[in-house]
ZALO-825961 format. One record per residue (C-alpha): x, y, z. Coordinates in Angstrom, 3 decimals, always signed. Example, Ala and Ser with C-alpha at 12.3 -4.5 7.8 and 13.67 -1.06 7.14 Angstrom:
2
R         xx         yy         zz
R    +12.300     -4.500     +7.800
R    +13.670     -1.060     +7.140
***
This chain:
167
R         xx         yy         zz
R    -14.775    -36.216    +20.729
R    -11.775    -34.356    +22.061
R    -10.870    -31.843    +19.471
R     -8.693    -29.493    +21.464
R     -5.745    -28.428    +19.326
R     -4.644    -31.651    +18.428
R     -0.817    -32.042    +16.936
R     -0.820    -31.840    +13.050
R     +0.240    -35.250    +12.683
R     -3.448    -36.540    +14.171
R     -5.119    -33.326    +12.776
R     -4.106    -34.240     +8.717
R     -5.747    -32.437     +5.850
R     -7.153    -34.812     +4.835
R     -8.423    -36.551     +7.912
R    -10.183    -32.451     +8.605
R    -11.436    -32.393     +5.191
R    -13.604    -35.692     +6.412
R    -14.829    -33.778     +9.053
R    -15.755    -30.834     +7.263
R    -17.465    -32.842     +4.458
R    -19.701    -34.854     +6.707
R    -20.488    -30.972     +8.385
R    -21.211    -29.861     +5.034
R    -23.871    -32.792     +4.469
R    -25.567    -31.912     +7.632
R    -25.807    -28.401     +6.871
R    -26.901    -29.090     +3.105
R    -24.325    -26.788     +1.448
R    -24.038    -28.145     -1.779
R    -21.389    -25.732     -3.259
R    -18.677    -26.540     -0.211
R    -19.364    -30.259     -0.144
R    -18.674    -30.363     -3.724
R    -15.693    -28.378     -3.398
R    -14.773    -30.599     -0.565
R    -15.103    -33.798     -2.478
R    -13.157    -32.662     -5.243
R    -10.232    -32.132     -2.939
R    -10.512    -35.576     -1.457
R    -10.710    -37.070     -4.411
R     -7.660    -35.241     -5.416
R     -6.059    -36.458     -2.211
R     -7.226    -40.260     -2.439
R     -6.068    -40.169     -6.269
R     -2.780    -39.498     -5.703
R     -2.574    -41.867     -2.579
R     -3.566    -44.633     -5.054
R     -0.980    -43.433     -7.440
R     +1.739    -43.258     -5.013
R     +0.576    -46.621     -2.880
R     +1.047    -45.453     +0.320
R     -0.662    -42.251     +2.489
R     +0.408    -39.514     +2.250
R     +2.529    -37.242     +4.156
R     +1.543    -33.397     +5.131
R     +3.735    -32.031     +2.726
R     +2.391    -34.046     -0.272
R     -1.117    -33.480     +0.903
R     -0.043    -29.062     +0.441
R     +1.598    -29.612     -2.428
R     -1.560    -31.153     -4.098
R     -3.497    -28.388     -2.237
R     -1.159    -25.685     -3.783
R     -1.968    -26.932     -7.397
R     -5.639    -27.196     -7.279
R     -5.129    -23.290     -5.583
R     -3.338    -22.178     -8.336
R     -5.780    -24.337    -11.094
R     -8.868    -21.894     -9.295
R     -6.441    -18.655    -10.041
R     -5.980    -19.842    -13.581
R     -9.455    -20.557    -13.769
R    -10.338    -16.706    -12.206
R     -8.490    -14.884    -14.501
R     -9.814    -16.654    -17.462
R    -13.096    -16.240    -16.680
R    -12.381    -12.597    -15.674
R    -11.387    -12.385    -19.445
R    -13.780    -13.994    -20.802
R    -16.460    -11.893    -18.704
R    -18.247    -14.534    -16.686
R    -17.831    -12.739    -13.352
R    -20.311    -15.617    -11.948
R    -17.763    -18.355    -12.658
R    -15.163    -16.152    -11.671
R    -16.857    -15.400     -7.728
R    -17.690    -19.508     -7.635
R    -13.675    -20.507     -8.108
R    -13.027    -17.405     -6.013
R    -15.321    -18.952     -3.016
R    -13.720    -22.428     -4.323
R    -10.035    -21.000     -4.000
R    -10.546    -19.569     -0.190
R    -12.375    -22.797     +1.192
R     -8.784    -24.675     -0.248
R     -6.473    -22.124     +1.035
R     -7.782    -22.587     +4.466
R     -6.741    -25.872     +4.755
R     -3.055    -24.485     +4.279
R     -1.351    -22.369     +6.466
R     -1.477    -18.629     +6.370
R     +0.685    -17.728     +3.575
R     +4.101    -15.879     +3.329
R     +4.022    -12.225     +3.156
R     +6.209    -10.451     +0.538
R     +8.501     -9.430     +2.717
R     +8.876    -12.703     +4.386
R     +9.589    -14.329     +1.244
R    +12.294    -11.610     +0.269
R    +13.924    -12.302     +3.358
R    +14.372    -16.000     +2.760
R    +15.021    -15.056     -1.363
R    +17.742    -12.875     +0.307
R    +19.099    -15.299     +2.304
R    +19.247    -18.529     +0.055
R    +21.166    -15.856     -2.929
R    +23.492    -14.744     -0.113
R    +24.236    -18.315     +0.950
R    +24.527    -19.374     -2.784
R    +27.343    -16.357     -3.567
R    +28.923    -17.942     -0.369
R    +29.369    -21.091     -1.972
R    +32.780    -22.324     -4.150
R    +32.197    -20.621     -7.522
R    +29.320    -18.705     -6.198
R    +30.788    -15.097     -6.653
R    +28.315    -12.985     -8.614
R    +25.286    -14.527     -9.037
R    +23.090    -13.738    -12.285
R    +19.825    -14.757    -13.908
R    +21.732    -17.847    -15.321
R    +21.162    -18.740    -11.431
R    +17.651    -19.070    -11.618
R    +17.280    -22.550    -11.208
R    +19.675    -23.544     -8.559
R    +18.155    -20.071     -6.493
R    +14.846    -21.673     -6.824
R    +15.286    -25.126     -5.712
R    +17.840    -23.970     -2.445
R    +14.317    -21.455     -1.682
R    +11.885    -24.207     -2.382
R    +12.949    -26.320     -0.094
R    +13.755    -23.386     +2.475
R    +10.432    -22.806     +2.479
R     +9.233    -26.483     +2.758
R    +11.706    -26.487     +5.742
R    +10.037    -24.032     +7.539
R     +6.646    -24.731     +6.621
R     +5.752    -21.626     +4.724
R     +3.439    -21.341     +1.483
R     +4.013    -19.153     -0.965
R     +2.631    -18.677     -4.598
R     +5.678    -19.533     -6.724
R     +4.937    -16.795     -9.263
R     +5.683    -14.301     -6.449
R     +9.160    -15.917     -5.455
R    +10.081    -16.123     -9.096
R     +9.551    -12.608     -9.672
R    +11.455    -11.943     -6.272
R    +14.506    -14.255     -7.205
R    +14.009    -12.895    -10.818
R    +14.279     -8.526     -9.156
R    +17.488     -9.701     -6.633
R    +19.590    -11.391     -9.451
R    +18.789     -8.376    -11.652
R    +20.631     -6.433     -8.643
***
């Protein structure tokens, strides 16, 4: 088996989350296979919705919401004080994440925040942009950031897009 840094395109999510569940059975760690299977079956489920495999981006977009469904999931138990639960979706949350690419810092995200509200001003009837420009900000930076192949937690660029328009 010749494993050496493969493209993406061979190396899928979901073909490495195989891997790592049938490495998970041999090593008899219950709490990652689980995890593991639940992603999969995320993955196959919306296959079979959609009737056709999936492409990379779908398969980190479905990845995103089951890693924001674990930080929903921490905080309420955090509030409800069941730190065990809590630790279990936080071990749960970083075995997902690393199946993604290394997320955006803040500053790289306010660059490209920066850069989609100065090319939106730029455009015919752009002039002064304000929080009425939300929406339109949002969708030029989601797909910026699909573009280049960066992850970050949308609550973070909302509050970003949210401070610059405030400007």
């Amino acid at each position: 088996m010749s494993d050496t840094n493969s493209s993406t395109a061979e190396t899928s999510i979901s073909s490495r989350i195989g891997k790592d569940i049938i490495a998970a059975m041999k090593a008899r760690d219950e709490h990652r296979l689980t995890t593991l299977r639940m992603v999969k079956s995320a993955l196959k489920s919306k296959e079979i919705d959609k009737r056709q495999p999936l492409d990379d981006a779908e398969e980190s977009q479905i990845l995103t919401t089951l890693i924001k469904q674990r930080r929903e999931s921490i905080e309420s138990f955090t509030k409800g004080d069941r730190p065990e639960l809590a630790e279990k979706e936080r071990v749960e949350l970083a075995m997902i994440e690393s199946y993604l690419p290394q997320a955006a810092t803040e500053e790289e995200i306010r660059a490209i925040v920066q850069g989609a509200l100065a090319y939106l001003a730029e455009a015919p009837g752009g002039s002064k942009l304000g929080p009425k420009d939300m929406g339109p900000a949002m969708r030029v930076i989601k797909q910026r950031l699909l573009a280049d192949g960066i992850r970050a937690d949308g609550q973070l660029v909302s509050n970003l897009v949210k401070e610059e328009l405030a400007k």
